[in-house]
C-alpha positions in Angstrom: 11.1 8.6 -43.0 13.3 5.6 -42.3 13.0 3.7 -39.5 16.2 2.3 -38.2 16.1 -1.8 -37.0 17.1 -2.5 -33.3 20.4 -3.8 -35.1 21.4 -0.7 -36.3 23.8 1.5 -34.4 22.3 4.6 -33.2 24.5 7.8 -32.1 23.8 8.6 -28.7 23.9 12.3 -27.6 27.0 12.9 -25.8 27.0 13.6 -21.8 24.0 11.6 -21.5 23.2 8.6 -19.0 20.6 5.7 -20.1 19.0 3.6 -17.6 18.9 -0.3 -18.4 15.0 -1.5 -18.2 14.8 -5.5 -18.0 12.0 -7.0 -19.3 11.2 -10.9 -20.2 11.8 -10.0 -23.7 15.7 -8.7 -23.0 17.4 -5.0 -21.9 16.6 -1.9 -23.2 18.5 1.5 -22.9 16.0 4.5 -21.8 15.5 7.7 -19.9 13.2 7.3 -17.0 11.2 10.6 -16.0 11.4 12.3 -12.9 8.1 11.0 -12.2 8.8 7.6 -12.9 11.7 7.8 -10.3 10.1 10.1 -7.8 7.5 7.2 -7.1 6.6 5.6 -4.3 8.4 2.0 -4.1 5.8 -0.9 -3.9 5.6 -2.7 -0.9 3.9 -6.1 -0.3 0.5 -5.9 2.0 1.6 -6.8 5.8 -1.6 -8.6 6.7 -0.4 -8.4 10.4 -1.7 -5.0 10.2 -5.1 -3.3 9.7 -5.0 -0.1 7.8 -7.8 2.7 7.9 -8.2 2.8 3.7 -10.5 6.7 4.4 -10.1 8.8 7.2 -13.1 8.5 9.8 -14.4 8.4 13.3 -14.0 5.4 15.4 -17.2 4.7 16.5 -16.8 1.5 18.4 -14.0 -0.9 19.5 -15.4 -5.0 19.3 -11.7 -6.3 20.5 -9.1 -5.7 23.1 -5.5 -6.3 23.6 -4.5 -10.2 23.7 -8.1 -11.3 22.3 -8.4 -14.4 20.4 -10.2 -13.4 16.7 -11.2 -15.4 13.7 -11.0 -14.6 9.9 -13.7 -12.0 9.5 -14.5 -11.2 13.2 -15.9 -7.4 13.1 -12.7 -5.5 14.9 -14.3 -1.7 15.2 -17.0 0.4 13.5 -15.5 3.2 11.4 -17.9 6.4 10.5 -16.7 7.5 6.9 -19.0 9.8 4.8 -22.0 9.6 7.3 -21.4 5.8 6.9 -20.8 3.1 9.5 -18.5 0.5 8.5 -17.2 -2.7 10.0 -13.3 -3.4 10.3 -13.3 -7.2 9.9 -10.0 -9.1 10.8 -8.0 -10.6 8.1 -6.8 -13.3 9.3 -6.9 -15.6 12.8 -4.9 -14.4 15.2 -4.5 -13.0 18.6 -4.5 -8.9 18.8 -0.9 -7.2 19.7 -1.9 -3.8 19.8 -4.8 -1.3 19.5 -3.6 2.1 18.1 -7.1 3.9 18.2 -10.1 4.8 20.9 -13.6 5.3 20.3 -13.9 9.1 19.0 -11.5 9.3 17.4 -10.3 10.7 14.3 -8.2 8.7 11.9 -6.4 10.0 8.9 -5.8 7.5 5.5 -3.3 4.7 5.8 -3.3 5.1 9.7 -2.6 1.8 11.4 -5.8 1.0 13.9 -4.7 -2.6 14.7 -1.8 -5.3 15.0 -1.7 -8.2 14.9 0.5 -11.1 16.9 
């Protein structure tokens, strides 16, 4: 079996259409998989926002609308898996909004608070 150098020309099937992948090292011609192209586009972390990462229970609220927090303030207690845990705050900041109540059920990715 010979194997052809990236010099070589190599016949392309006819009627078909090659994405262009960039890399550091230069472009390549490929076929990206239906997979590959059905995924779900990154997007950077908005640290304005606090995301449930499991659903739970809200079990208690520490903050309200327009408080003042600090950098790892506890913000509510989450019951996941028989397990209480504390919400801390990212960042400093003042709270915008408070999208949950105490009972309540919260699916993954839900947002619980923003941020100002």
């Amino acid at each position: 079996m010979k194997l052809k150098s990236h010099k070589e020309k190599i016949e392309e099937p006819a009627g078909v259409q090659y994405d262009t992948l960039v890399t550091e090292e230069g472009e390549y011609k490929t076929l990206f998989c239906r997979t590959y192209l059905n995924r779900k586009q990154y997007k950077p972390l908005n640290i304005k926002l606090v995301i449930s990462a499991i659903p739970g229970t809200i079990i208690k609220l520490y903050t309200a609308v327009k408080d003042s927090v600090e950098e790892g303030d506890v913000l509510l207690e989450l019951d996941a898996m028989k397990m209480h845990n504390k919400i801390l705050a990212p960042s400093s900041g003042i709270i915008k909004a408070i999208h949950v109540k105490e009972g309540e059920r919260v699916p993954k990715n839900f947002v619980m608070v923003e941020f100002e």
